[in-house]
C-alpha positions as CSV (number, residue, x, y, z in Angstrom):
1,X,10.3,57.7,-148.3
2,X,12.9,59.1,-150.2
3,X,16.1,61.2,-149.0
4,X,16.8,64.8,-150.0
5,X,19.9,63.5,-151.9
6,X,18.1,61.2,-153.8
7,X,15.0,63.9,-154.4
8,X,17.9,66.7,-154.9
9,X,19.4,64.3,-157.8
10,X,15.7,63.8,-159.6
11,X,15.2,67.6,-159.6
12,X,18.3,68.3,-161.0
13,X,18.2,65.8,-163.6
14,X,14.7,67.1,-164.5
15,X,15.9,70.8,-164.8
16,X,18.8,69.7,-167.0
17,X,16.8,70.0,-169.9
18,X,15.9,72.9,-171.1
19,X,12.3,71.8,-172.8
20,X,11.5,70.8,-169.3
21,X,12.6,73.9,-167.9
22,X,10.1,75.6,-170.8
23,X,7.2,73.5,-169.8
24,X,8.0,74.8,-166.3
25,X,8.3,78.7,-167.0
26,X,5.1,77.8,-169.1
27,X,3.3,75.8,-166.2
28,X,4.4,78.9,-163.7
29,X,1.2,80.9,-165.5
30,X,-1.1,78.4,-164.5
31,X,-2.4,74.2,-165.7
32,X,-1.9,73.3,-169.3
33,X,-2.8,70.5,-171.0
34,X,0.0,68.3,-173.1
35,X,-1.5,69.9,-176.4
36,X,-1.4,73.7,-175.1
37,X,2.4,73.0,-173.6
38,X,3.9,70.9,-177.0
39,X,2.7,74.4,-179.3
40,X,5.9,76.0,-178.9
41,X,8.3,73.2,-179.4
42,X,9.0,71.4,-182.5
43,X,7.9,67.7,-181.0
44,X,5.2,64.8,-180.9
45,X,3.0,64.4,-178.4
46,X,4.6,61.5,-177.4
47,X,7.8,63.8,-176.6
48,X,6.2,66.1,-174.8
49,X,4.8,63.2,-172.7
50,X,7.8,62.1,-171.8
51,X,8.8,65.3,-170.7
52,X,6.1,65.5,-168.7
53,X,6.6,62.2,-167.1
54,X,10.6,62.8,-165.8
55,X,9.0,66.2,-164.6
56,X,6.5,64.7,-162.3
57,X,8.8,61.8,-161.5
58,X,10.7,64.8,-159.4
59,X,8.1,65.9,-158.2
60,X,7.8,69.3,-160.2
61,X,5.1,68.6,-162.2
62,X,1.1,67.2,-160.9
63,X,-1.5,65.7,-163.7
64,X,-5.0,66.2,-162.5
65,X,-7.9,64.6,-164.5
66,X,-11.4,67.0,-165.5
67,X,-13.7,64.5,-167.9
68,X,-11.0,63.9,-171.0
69,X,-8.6,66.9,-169.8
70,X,-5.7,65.8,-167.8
71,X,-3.9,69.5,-167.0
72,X,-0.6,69.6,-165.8
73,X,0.4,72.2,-163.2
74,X,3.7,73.4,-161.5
75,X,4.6,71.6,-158.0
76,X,7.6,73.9,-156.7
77,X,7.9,72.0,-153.7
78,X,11.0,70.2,-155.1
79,X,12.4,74.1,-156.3
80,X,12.3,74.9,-152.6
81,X,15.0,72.0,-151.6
82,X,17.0,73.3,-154.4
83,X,16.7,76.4,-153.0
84,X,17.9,75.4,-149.6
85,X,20.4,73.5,-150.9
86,X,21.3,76.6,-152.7
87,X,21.5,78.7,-150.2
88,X,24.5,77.1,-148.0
89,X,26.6,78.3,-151.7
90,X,24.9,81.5,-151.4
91,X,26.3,82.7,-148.3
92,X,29.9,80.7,-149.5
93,X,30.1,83.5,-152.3
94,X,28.9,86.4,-150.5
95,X,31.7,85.9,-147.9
96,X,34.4,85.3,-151.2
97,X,33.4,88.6,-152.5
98,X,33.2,90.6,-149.2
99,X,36.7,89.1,-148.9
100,X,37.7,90.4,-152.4
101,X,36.1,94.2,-151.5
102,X,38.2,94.1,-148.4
103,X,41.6,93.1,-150.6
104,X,40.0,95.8,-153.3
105,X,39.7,98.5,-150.3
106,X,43.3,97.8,-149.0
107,X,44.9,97.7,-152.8
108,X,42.9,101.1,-153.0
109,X,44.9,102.2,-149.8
110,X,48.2,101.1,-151.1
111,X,47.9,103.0,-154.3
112,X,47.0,106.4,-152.5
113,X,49.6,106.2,-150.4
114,X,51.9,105.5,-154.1
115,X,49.8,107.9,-155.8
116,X,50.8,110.7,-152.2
117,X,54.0,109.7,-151.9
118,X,54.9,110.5,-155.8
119,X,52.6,114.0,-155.4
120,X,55.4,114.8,-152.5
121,X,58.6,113.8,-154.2
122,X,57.3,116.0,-156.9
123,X,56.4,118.7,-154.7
124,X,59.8,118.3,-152.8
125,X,62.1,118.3,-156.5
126,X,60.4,121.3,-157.7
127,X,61.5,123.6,-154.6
């Protein structure tokens, strides 16, 4: 059995390309075969293959076999880790920029009270 790190690592590296990427946006509509998902990339066969193969090797991708036709079709289970792994960031930023509103809010403060003070001083010259 393999650890998340290791499965983490093998979905990365899958998703760092971005033909694989394609074939997954294009697998997200439903099984293709190799010929239906090389059309709109300038590749062999062969290349397509390849891709194909470091896509399932993570997991992402499953090959099923009808007579001649082996379709591919997405596997997100391997998306949903990322996810998950995601996530722990997720909440990381949102606390950073509820942080930076509450430094924006009490700049905001600051200046009004600049922006009042000069309004008075003005006031208080001019009588």
């Amino acid at each position: 059995m393999q650890g998340t790190e290791e499965r983490l690592d093998r979905t990365f590296a899958a998703l760092a390309d971005p033909t694989r990427r394609a074939i997954l946006a294009r697998l997200a509509s439903g099984e293709a075969s190799v010929t239906e998902l090389a059309e709109p990339f300038d590749m062999s066969m062969p290349a397509v293959s390849k891709h194909l193969k470091v896509l399932e090797r993570a997991g992402l991708v499953a090959r099923g076999r009808e007579r001649q036709w082996r379709p591919a079709r997405l596997d997100a289970g391997p998306l949903e880790e990322v996810a998950e792994w995601a996530e722990s960031y997720r909440r990381f930023w949102e606390e950073s920029y509820d942080r930076l509103d509450e430094y924006l809010e009490q700049l905001k403060g600051r200046r009004k009270e600049q922006d009042d003070g000069e309004k008075q001083a003005d006031g208080d010259d001019a009588g």
